[in-house]
C-alpha positions as CSV (number, residue, x, y, z in Angstrom):
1,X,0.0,0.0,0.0
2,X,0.8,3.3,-1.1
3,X,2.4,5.3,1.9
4,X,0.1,7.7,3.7
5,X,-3.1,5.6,3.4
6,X,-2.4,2.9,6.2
7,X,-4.9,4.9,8.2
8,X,-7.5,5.9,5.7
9,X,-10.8,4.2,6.0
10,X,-12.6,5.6,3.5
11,X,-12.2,7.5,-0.3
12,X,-14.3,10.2,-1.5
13,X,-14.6,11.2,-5.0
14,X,-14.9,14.3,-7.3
15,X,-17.8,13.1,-9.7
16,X,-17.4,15.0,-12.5
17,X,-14.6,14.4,-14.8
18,X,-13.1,12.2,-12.1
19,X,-15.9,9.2,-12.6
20,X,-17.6,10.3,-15.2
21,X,-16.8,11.7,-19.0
22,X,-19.3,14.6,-18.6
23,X,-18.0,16.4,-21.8
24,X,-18.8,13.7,-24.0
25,X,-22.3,12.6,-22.6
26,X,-23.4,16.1,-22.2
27,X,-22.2,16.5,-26.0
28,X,-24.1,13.1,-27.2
29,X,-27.6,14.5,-25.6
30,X,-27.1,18.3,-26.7
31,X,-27.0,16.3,-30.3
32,X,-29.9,14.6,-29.9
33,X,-32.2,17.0,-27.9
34,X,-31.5,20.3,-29.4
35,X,-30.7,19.5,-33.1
36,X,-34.0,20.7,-34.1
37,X,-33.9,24.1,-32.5
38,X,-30.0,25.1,-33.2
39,X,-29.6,22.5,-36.2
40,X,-25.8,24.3,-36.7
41,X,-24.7,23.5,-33.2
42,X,-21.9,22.3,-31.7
43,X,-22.4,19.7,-29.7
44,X,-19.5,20.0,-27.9
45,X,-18.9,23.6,-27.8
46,X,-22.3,23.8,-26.3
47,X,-21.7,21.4,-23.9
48,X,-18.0,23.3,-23.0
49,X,-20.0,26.2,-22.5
50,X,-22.7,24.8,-19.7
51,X,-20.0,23.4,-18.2
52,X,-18.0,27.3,-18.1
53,X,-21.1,28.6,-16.3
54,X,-20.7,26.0,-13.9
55,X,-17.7,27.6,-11.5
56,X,-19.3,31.2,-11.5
57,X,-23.2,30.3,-10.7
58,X,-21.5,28.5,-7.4
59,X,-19.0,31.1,-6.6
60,X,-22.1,33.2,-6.2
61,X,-23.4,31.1,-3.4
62,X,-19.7,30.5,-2.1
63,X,-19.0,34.3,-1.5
64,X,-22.4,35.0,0.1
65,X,-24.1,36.9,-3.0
66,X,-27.0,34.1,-2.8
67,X,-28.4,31.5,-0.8
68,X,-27.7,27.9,-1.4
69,X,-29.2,26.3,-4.6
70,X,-28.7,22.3,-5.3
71,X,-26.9,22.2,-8.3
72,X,-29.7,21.3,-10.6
73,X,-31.1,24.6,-10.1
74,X,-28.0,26.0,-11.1
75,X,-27.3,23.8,-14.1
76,X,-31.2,25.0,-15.5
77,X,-30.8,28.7,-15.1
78,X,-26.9,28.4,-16.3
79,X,-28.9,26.5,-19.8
80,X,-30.8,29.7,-20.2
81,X,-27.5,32.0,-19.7
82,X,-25.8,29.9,-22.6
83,X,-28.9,29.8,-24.7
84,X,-28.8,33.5,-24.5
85,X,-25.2,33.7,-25.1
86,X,-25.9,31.8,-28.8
87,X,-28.4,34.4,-29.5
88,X,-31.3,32.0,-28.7
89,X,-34.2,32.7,-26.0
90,X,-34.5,30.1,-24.3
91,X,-38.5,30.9,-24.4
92,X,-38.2,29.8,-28.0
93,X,-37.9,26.1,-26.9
94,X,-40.7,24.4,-24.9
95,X,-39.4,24.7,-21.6
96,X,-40.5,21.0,-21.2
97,X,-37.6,20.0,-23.4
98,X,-35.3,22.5,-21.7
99,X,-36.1,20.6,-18.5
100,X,-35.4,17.2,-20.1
101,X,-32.1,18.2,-21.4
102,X,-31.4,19.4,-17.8
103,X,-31.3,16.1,-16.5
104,X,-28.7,15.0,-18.9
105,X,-26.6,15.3,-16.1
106,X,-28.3,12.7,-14.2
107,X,-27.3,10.6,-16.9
108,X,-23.6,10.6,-17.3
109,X,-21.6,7.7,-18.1
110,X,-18.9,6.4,-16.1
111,X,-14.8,6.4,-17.8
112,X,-14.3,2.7,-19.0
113,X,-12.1,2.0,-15.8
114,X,-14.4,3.5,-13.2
115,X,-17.3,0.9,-12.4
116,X,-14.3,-1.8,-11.9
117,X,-12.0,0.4,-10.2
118,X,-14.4,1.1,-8.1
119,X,-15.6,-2.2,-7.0
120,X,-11.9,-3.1,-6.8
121,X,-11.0,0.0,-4.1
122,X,-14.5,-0.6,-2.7
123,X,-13.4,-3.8,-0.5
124,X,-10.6,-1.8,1.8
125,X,-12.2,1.1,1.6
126,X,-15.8,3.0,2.4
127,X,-16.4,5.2,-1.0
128,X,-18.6,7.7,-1.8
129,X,-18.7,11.0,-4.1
130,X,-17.6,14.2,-2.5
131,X,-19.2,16.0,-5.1
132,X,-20.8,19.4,-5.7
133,X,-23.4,17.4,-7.2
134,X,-27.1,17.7,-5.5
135,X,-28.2,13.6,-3.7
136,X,-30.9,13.3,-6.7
137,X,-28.3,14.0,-9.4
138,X,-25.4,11.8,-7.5
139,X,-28.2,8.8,-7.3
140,X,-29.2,8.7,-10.8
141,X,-25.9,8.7,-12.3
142,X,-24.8,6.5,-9.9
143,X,-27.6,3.9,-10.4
144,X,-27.4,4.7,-14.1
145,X,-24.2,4.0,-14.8
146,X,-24.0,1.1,-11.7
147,X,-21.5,2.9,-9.3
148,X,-21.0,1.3,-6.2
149,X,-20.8,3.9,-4.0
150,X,-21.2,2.7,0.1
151,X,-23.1,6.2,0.6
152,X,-24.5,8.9,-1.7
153,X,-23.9,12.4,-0.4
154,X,-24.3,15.7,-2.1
155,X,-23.5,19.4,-1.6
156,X,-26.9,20.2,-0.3
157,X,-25.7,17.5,3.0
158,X,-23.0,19.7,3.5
159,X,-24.6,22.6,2.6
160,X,-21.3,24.1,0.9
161,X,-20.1,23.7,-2.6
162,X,-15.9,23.0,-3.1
163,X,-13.5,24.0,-2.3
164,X,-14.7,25.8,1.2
165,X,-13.7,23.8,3.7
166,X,-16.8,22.8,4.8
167,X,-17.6,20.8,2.1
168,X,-14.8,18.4,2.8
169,X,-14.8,18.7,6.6
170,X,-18.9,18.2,7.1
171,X,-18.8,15.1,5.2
172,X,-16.0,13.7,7.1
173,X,-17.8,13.9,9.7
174,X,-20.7,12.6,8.3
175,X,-18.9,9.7,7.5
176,X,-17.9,9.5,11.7
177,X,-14.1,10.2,10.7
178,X,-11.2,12.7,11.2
179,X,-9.7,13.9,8.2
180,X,-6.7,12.2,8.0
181,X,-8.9,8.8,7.8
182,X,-10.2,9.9,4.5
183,X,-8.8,10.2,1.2
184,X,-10.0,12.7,-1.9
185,X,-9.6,11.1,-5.1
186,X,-10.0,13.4,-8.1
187,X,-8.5,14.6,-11.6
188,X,-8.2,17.9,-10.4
189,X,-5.1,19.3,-8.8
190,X,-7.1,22.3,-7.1
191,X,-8.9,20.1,-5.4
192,X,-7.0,17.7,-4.1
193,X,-5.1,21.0,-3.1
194,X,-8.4,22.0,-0.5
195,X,-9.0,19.0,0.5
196,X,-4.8,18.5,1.2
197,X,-5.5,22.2,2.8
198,X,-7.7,20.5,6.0
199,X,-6.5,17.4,6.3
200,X,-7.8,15.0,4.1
201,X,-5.1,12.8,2.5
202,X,-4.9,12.8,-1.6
203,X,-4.9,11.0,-4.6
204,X,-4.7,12.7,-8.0
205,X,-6.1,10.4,-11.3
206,X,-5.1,11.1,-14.7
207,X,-8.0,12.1,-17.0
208,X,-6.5,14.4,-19.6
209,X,-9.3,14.1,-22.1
210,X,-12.2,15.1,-19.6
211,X,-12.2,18.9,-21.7
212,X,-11.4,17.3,-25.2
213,X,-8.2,16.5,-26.9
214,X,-6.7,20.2,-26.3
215,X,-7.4,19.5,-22.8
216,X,-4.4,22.4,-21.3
217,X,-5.5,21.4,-17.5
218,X,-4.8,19.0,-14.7
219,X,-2.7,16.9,-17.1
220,X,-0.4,16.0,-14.4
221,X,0.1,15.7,-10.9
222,X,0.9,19.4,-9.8
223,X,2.2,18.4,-6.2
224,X,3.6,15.7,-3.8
225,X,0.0,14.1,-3.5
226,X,-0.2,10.6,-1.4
227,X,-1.0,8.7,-4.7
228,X,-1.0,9.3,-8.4
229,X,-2.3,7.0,-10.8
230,X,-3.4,6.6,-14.1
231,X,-7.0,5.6,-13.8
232,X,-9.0,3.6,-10.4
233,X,-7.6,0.3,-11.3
234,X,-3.9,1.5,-10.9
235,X,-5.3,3.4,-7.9
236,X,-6.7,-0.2,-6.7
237,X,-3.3,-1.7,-7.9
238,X,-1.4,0.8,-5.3
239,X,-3.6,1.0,-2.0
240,X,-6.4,-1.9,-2.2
């Protein structure tokens, strides 16, 4: 085992990017949904867009401009900001449809490695998402794509979106642990950086497609993080 995880009892994981490719699942139902209403669209682009709203609509929340909001309220109103952005009202498309395509990020699929990686790290370990993801969204995906998370908690539990320092430190102790005992997994060295920041060990995965081929970001470990690996199996190869 991996030094530094002799005493960790459980792993929590970023969701997005980290588990699952959001990009290109976002992308596939973008395609399909809103073809007939922006038949020129990028698929992608769209999707890279949404996602780009994504950090501002929380920081909101984070610096005390708004009250919490669960994340799917946020993803539907940040839809209507990127709508707008592409010159499109969003009252030109049933909002019925809008709502569907909302949900297409209850419906994520895993990387190829995650679902056995997971299952794999699973028998040491307790594992759950410590995600900014809302419990509804976190379920779906994760009984959608078969994750097999011990627990399923989300940002509204903790009632803090990452990186504050609440968000890792409530759910700690939901779990009953200090923060030591617990490991963050995610592809994202910033972070593993806050969660490093009060206590929690840290293990950084490679995903350097999760924005695309050009991906510029998080395409290698940035620090001296307690594991580095290459995908969950090679995570389950160094501390299961």
């Amino acid at each position: 085992m991996s030094t530094g995880f002799g005493e960790v009892q459980a792993l929590v994981f970023d969701m997005f990017g980290t588990v699952v490719d959001w990009r290109e699942s976002i992308a596939a139902e973008v395609a399909d949904r809103l073809s007939a209403h922006l038949p020129h669209v990028d698929a992608h682009e769209f999707a890279d867009l949404w996602r780009a709203e994504y950090q501002p609509s929380m920081e909101l929340i984070r610096n005390g401009s708004r009250s919490f909001e669960r994340l799917d309220v946020l993803h539907r109103e940040n839809l209507d900001t990127v709508l707008e952005r592409l010159g499109v009202g969003a009252e030109t498309i049933p909002k019925a449809e809008l709502d569907e395509l909302n949900l297409a990020w209850h419906r994520l699929d895993p990387w190829p490695d995650a679902v056995a990686g997971l299952s794999r790290l699973k028998e040491r370990f307790i594992i759950a998402p410590l995600s900014n993801a809302n419990v509804r969204l976190a379920l779906d995906v994760a009984k959608r794509a078969r994750l097999p998370w011990d627990a399923v908690l989300g940002a509204e539990v903790a009632g803090a979106y990452k990186p504050e320092p609440a968000a890792y430190l409530r759910t700690v102790g939901i779990l009953g642990l200090e923060p030591h005992q617990v490991a963050m997994v995610a592809a994202h060295n910033s972070d593993l950086s806050a969660a490093r920041a009060v206590g929690l060990r840290t293990a950084f995965v490679h995903r350097p497609t999760e924005h695309g081929p050009a991906q510029t970001t998080d395409l290698a470990a940035e620090s001296d993080w307690d594991a580095v690996a290459d995908d969950f199996e090679d995570l389950a190869d160094q501390i299961a």
